[in-house]
C-alpha positions in Angstrom: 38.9 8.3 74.2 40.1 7.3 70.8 37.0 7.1 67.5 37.9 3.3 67.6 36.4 3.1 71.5 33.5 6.2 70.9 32.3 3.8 68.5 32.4 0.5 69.9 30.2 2.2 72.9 27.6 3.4 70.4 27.2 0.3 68.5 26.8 -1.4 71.8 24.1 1.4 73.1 22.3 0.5 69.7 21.7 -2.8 70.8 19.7 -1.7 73.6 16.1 -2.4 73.9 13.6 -1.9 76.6 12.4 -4.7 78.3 9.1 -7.1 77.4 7.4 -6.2 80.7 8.0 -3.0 80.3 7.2 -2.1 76.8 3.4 -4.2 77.6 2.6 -2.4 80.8 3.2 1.3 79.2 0.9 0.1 76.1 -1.5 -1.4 78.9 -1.3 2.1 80.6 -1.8 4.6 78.1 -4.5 2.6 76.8 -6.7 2.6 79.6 -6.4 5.9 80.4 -9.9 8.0 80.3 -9.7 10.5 77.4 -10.4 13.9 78.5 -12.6 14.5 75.2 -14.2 11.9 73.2 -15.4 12.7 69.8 -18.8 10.9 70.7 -19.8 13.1 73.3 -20.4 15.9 70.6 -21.7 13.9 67.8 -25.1 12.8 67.9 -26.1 9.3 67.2 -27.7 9.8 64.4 -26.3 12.4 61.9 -28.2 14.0 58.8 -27.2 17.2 57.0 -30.8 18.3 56.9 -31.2 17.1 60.8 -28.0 19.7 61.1 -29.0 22.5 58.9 -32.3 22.6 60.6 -31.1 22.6 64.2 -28.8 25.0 63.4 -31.1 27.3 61.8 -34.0 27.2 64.2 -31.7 27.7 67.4 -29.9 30.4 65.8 -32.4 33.0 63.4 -29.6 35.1 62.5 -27.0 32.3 61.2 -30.1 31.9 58.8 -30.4 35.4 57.5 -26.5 35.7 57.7 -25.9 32.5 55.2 -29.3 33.4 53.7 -27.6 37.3 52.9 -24.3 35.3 52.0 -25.9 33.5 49.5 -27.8 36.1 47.9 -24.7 38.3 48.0 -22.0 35.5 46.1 -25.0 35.1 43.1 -25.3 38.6 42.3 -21.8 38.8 42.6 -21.5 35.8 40.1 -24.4 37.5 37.9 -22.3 41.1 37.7 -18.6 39.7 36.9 -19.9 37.8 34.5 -21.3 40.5 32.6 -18.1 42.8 33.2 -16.0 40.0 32.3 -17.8 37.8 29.7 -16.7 40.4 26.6 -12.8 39.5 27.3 -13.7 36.0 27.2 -16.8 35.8 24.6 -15.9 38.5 21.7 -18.9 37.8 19.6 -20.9 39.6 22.4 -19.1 42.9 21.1 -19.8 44.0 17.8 -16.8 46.9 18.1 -14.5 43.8 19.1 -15.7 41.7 16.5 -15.5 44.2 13.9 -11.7 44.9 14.7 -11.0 41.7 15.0 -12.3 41.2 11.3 -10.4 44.0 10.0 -7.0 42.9 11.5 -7.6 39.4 9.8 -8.4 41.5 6.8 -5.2 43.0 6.7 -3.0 39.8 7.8 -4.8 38.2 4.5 -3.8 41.5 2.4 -0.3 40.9 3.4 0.5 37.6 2.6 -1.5 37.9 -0.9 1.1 40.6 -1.5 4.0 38.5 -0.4 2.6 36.1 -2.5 2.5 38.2 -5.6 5.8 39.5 -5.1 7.2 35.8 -4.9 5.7 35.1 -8.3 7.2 38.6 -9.6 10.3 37.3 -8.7 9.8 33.4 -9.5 8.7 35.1 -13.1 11.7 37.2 -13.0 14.4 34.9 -12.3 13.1 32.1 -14.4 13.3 34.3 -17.9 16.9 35.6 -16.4 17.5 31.6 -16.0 15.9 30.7 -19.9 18.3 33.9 -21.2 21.1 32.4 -19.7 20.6 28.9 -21.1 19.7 29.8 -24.5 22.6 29.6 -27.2 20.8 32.9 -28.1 22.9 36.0 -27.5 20.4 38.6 -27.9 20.1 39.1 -24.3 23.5 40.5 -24.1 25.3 44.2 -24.9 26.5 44.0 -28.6 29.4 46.4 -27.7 30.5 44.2 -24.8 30.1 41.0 -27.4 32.7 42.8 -29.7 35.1 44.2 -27.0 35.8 40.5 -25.6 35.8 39.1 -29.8 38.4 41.8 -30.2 40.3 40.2 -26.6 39.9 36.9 -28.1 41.4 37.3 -31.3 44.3 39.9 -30.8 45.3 37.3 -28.1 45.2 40.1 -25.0 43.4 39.8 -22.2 41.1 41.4 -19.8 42.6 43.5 -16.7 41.1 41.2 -14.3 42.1 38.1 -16.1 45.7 39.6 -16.2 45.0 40.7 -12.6 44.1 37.3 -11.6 47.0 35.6 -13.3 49.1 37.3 -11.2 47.8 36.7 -8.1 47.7 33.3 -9.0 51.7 33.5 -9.7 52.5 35.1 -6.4 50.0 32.5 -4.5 53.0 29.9 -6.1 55.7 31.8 -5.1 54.9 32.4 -1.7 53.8 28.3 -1.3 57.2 27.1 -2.1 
């Protein structure tokens, strides 16, 4: 068989459907079948949880002191993690906690109030540098280094690294064209 034919014969199965009689008598059928266990036959008519609890407990003695144990047992469980536990998640109920705690803080705070000082050290610091820099003052400089670069100035003769730099700059030109 060829695709072309496999799929004609599918899309003609697909078009299949059962007939009306059919598809009412099964309904009919599985309908009025008897269920083997109904949920009515367990339930009484009237439900109450104390009606339950009670029944329960007076027919059976030992389910009483078995949820009666069971109950005792999860508060005193409840009671002793709680006091095992509550220190991780209430530290004011350790004073050795607390008191570490404190320090650390103590510490953290010491820190940044030296960062702090050393930032104004150096805001200090760089601001006179800046105001010697600005001024038209020269007393902030070396007075043999002031007379070394007079002397360049005047005779005309410059600096080793200004010499040095000019002719870098000349080979720069050189190699560029």
């Amino acid at each position: 068989m060829k695709p072309k034919e496999i799929l004609h014969i599918l899309q003609s199965l697909k078009d299949i459907e059962p007939r009306k009689d059919f598809s009412e008598e099964s309904r009919f059928l599985i309908l009025s079948t008897k269920q083997k266990h109904s949920l009515k036959e367990y339930l009484p008519s009237r439900v109450s949880l104390s009606g339950v609890l009670s029944q329960s407990f007076l027919s059976h003695p030992l389910r009483a002191i078995a949820f009666t144990f069971a109950g005792v047992l999860i508060i005193v469980t409840a009671y002793t993690a709680t006091q095992e536990i509550s220190p991780l998640f209430l530290p004011g109920l350790n004073q050795g906690k607390v008191v570490a705690e404190a320090e650390m803080i103590n510490k953290t705070i010491n820190i940044e109030l030296d960062r702090l000082e050393y930032f104004d050290a150096t805001n200090k610091t760089g601001s006179s540098a800046l105001n010697q820099v600005t001024s038209k003052q020269l007393d902030h400089l070396n007075q043999s280094i002031l007379e070394k670069e007079a002397q360049n100035i005047g005779t005309g003769t410059l600096s080793p690294e200004v010499e040095m730099n000019e002719k870098l700059n000349e080979i720069l030109k050189q190699i560029n064209q």
